[in-house]
N, C-alpha and C positions, 0 to 999 in steps of 0.2 A: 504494500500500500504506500500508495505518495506520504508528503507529509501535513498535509493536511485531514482531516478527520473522514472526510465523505469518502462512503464504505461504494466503491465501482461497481462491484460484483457482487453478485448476491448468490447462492446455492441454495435452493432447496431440493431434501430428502423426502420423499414421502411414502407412505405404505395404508394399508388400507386390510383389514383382513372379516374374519366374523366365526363362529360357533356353530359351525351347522351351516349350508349354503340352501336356502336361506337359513338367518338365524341370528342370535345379537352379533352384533358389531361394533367396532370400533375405528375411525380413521388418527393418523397422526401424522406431523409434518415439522419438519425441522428447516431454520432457517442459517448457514453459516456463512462466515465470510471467506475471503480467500487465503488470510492464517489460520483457517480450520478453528477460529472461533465461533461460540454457538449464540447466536441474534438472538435465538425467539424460536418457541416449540409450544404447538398447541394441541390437543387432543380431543375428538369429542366421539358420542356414543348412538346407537341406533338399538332401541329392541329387536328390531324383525327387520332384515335388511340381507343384502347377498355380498359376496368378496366385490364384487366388481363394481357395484356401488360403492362401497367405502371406499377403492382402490382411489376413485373419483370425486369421491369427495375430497379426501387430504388432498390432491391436485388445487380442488375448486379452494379452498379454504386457506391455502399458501398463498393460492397469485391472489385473493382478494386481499391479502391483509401485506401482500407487496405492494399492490392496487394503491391505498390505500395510506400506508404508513414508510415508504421507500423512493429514494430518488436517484437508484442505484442505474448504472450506466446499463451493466449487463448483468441478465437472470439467467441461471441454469436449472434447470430441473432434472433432479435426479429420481427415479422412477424405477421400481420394481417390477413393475407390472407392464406385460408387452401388451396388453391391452390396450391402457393408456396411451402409453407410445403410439403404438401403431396407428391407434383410432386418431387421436389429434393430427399426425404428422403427415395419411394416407389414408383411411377410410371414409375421415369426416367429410370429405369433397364429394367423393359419390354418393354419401349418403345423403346430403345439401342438395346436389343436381335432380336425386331420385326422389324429392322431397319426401326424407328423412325412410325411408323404407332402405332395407338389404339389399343385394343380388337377385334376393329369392323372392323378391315384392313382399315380405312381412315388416313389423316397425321395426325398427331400429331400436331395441332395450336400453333402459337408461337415456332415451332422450333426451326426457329434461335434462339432464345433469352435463349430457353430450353439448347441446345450447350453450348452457351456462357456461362449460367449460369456452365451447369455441369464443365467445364474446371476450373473454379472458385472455385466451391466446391471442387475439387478436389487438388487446388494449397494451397489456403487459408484453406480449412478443420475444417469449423466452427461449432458449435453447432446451430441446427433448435427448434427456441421454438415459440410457437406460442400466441399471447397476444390478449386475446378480445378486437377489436376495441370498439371504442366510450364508452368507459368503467372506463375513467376517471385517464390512467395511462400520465402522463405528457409527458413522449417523444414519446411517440405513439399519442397524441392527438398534440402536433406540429407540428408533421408529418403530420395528416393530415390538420390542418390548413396553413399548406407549400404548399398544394397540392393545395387544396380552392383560394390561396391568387394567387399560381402561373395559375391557370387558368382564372383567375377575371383580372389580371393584363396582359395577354397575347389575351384575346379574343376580346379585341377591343372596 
C-alpha cells in the first residue's frame, strides 16, 4: 500500500453452505486488504434455504456493503462456489437474452438473487476468481467456519 491511508484493493472471501439441501443455512463473507488484513466479516442465517442460495447470498451481501461503505480502486472476489462464478461471468447473459429461462426453456433458480447479484456486478464491477474450498486458504476457510458456527448457533 502507498503511503497514504486509502485501502486500493479490496478482497472478498465468500462461502455460503446449509444443513440438509434444502435446509438451515448460513452465508459469510470476509473483506481483506492486500497485506492480508481483515476489513470487515459479516454473517447471516436462513431457516429453510439450499447451498446455492446462500453461496449467493454472501456474494450479494459483500459487494452491497463495498456498495456502500468503500472507495476502493479495485475488488476481487474470491469464490468457492463454480456456481457463482460461472453464472455471473457466463451464464447470466443467456439467461438475460432468454428472458431469464435455461437452455431447457425452464426459470432460471435463484432468480431473484441472480438480478440482484447482476445489478451489483455491474455497479461495483469486481474481478471473479475462484479459490478451492476446504483447501487450507485462511479466509476462505473462516468463511466457512462462519457458516458452520452461524448455523450450530441458530438451529436451536
Amino acid at each position: 500500500m502507498s503511503g497514504d491511508s486509502k485501502i486500493t484493493d479490496i478482497i472478498l472471501f465468500t462461502d455460503g453452505g446449509c444443513h440438509g439441501n434444502p435446509g438451515p443455512g448460513a452465508w459469510a463473507w470476509r473483506a481483506v486488504s492486500p497485506d492480508d488484513s481483515v476489513l470487515h466479516d459479516e454473517t447471516g442465517y436462513a431457516a429453510q434455504t439450499t447451498n446455492n442460495r446462500m453461496e449467493l447470498m454472501a456474494v450479494i451481501e459483500a459487494l452491497t456493503w463495498v456498495r456502500d461503505h468503500s472507495a476502493a480502486d479495485r475488488i476481487v472476489i474470491r469464490t468457492d462456489s463454480q456456481y457463482v462464478r460461472q453464472g455471473i461471468t457466463a451464464w447470466i447473459y443467456r439467461w438475460k437474452q432468454n428472458g431469464w429461462l435455461t437452455a431447457g426453456k425452464k426459470p432460471v433458480k435463484n432468480a431473484d438473487l441472480w438480478r440482484d447479484l447482476d445489478r451489483l456486478n455491474e455497479t461495483v464491477a469486481p474481478q471473479w476468481d475462484w479459490v478451492r474450498g476446504h483447501a487450507g486458504n485462511e479466509h476462505n476457510e473462516a468463511c466457512d467456519e462462519a457458516v458452520q458456527r452461524e448455523i450450530r448457533a441458530n438451529r436451536g
